[in-house]
VMD Tcl script that draws the C-alpha trace (Angstrom):
set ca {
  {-3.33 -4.58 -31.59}
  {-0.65 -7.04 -32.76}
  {2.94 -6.81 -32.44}
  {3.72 -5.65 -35.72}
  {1.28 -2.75 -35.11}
  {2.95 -1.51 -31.87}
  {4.53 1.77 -31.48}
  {7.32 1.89 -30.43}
  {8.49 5.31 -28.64}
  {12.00 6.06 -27.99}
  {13.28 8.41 -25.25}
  {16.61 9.57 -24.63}
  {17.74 10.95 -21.22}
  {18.20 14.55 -20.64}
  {18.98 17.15 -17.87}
  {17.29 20.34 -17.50}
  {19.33 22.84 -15.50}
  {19.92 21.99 -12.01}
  {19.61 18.10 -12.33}
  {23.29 16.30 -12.12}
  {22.21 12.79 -13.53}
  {19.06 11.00 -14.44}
  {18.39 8.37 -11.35}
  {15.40 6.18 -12.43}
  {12.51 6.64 -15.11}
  {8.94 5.93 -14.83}
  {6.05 5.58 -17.57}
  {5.52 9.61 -17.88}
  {8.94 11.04 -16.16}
  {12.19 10.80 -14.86}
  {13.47 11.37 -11.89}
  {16.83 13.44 -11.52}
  {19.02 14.25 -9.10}
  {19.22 17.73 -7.80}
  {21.66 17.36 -4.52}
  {21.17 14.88 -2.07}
  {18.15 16.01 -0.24}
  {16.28 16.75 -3.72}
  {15.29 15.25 -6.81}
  {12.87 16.64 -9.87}
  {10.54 14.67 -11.68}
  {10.05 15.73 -15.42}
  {8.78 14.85 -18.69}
  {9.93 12.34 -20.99}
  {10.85 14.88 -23.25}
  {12.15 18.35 -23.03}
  {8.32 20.68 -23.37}
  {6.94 17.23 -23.14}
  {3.41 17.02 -21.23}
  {3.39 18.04 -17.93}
  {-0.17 17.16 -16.79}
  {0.38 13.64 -14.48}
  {2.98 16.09 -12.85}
  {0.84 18.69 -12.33}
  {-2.20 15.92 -10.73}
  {0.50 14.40 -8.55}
  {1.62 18.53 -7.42}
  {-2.23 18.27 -6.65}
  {-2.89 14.83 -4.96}
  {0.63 15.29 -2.93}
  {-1.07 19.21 -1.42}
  {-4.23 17.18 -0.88}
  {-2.23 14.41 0.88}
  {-0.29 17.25 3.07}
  {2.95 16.00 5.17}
  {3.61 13.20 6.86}
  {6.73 11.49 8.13}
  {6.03 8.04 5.34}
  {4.72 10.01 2.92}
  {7.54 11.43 0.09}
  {7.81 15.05 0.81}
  {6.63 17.88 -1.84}
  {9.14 20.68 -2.03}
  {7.39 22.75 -5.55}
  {6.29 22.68 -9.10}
  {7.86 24.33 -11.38}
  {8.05 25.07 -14.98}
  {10.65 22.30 -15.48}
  {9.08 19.68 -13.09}
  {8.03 18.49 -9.92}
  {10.81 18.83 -7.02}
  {10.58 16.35 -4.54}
  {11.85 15.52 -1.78}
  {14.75 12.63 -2.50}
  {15.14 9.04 -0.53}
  {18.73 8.44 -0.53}
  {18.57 4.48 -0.09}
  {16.26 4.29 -3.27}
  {12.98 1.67 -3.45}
  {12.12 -0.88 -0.94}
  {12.46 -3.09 -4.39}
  {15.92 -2.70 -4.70}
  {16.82 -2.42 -0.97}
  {15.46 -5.62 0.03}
  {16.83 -7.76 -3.36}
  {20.31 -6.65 -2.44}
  {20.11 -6.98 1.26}
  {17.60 -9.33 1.52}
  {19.49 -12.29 3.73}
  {21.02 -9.72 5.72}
  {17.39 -7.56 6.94}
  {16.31 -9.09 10.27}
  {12.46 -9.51 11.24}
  {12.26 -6.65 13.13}
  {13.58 -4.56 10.16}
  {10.55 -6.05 8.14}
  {7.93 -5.79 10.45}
  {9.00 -2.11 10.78}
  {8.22 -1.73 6.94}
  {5.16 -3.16 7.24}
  {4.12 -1.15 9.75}
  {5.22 1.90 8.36}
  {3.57 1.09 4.88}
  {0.52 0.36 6.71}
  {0.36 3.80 8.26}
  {1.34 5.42 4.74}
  {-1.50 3.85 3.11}
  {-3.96 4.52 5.93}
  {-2.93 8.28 6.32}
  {-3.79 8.64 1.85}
  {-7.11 6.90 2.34}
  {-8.22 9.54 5.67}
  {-7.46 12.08 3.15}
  {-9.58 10.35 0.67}
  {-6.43 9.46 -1.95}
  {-6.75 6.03 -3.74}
  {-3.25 5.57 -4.80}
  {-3.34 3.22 -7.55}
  {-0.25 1.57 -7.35}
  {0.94 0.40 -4.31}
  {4.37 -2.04 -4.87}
  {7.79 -1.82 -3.74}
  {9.11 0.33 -6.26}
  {7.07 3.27 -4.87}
  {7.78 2.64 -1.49}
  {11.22 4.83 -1.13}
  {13.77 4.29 1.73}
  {15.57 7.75 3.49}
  {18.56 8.41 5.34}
  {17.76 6.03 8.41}
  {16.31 3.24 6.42}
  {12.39 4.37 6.98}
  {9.97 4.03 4.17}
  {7.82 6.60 2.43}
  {5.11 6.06 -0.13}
  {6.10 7.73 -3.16}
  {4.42 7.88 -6.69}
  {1.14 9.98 -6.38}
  {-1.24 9.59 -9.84}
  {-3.63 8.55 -8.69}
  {-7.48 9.02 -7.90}
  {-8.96 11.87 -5.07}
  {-12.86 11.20 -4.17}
  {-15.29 13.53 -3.28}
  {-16.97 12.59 0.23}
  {-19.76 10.72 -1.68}
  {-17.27 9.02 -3.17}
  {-16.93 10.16 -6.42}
  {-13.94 10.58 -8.24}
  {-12.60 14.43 -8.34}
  {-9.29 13.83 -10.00}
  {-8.36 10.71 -11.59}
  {-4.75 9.90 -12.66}
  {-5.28 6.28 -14.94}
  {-2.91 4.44 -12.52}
  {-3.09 0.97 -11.95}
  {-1.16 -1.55 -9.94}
  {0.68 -4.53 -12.21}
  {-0.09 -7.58 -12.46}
  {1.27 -9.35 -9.22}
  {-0.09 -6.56 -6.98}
  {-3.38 -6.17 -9.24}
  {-6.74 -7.13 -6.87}
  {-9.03 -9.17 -9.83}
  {-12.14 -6.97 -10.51}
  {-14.66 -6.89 -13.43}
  {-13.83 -3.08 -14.60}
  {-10.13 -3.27 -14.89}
  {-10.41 0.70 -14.62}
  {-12.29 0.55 -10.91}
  {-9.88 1.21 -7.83}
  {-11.07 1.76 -4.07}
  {-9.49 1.11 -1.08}
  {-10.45 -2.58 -1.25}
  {-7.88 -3.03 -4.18}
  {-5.13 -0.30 -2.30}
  {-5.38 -2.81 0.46}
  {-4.50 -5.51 -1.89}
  {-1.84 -4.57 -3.05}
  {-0.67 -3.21 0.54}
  {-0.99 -7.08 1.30}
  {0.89 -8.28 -1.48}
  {3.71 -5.43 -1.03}
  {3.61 -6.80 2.49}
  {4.56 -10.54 1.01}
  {7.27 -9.03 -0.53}
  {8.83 -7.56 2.62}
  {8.86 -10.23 4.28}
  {9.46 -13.46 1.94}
  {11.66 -11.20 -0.35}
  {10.17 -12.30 -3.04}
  {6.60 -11.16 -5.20}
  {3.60 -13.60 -4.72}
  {2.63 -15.10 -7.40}
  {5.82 -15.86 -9.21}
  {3.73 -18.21 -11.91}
  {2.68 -14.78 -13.09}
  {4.86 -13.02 -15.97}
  {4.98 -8.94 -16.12}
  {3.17 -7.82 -18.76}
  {0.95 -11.02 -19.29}
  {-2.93 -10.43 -19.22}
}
mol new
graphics top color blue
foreach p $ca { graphics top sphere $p radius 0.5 }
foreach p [lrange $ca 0 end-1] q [lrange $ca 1 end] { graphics top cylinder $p $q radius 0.2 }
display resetview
């Protein structure tokens, strides 16, 4: 498709009832704030489609709880409610702070990502799309994956539910189906998430977003 043949799609922000302020968007949803323990994830636009919400509802009961893993409060018929990281993404965190986070700090994240990721895969949850912007920070600085469209596999290994998430580019493990995810590729971009933690910066910075 060439660039005059694009679509372009605009959204405007919106509240349903309950939610004081939109906080962040994503491709399918955004994310508002309910009070500060709680946010809801909804669609794009008001009645809009509902169905990644309703996988992630699924992958996050399949996941269960665990102390780095985003907490699931409900679905509803207006979204997803979730439960909310008050520091916001690892991303942002660690641009704005990033002379002033010692070692030990990092290698805590690290860790803690490390036990997120394993903790999806014993459940048999590919996630898809591992980066620091869905790794969320709470209260006491401690990270929880966040972000859950992704892919849950049968015990053979075949895919039950499938949510069409991918990693981008910098975080994106080279394979000949673009489509294919496994835990090989999760742990890729686990590493390359890692890079970021601790050089505070993404590998491969010759790369530009959105180049194939």
């Amino acid at each position: 498709m060439s660039n005059d043949e694009r679509e372009i799609l605009e959204y405007h922000q919106y509240c349903p009832a309950g939610v004081q302020r939109v906080l962040a968007s994503g491709t399918s949803a955004w994310i508002g704030e309910v009070d500060e323990f709680t946010v809801l994830k909804y669609p794009l636009t008001p009645g809009g489609d509902r169905s990644r919400l309703e996988l992630e509802y699924e992958i996050l009961c399949k996941v269960g709880k665990h102390p780095r893993i985003i907490g699931l409060k409900h679905l509803s018929a207006d979204g997803l409610y979730l439960e909310r990281a008050i520091n916001g993404t690892l991303y942002s965190f660690i641009l704005s702070n990033h002379l002033a986070i010692s070692l030990q700090q990092r290698l805590a994240w690290c860790r803690e990502a490390a036990k997120a990721v394993a903790h999806v895969h014993s459940k048999r949850v590919i996630h898809c799309d591992i980066q620091p912007t869905n790794l969320l920070l709470d209260e006491n600085v401690r990270l929880k994956l966040s972000d859950f469209q992704e892919n849950y596999l049968s015990e053979t290994g075949d895919i039950i539910l499938e949510g069409g998430s991918a990693e981008p580019c910098r975080f994106f493990c080279p394979r000949d189906d673009p489509f294919h995810a496994d835990v090989k590729t999760d742990l890729f971009a686990l590493g390359c998430t890692i890079y970021f933690i601790m050089m505070g910066y993404c590998v491969f910075p010759d790369i530009v977003d959105g180049e194939e």
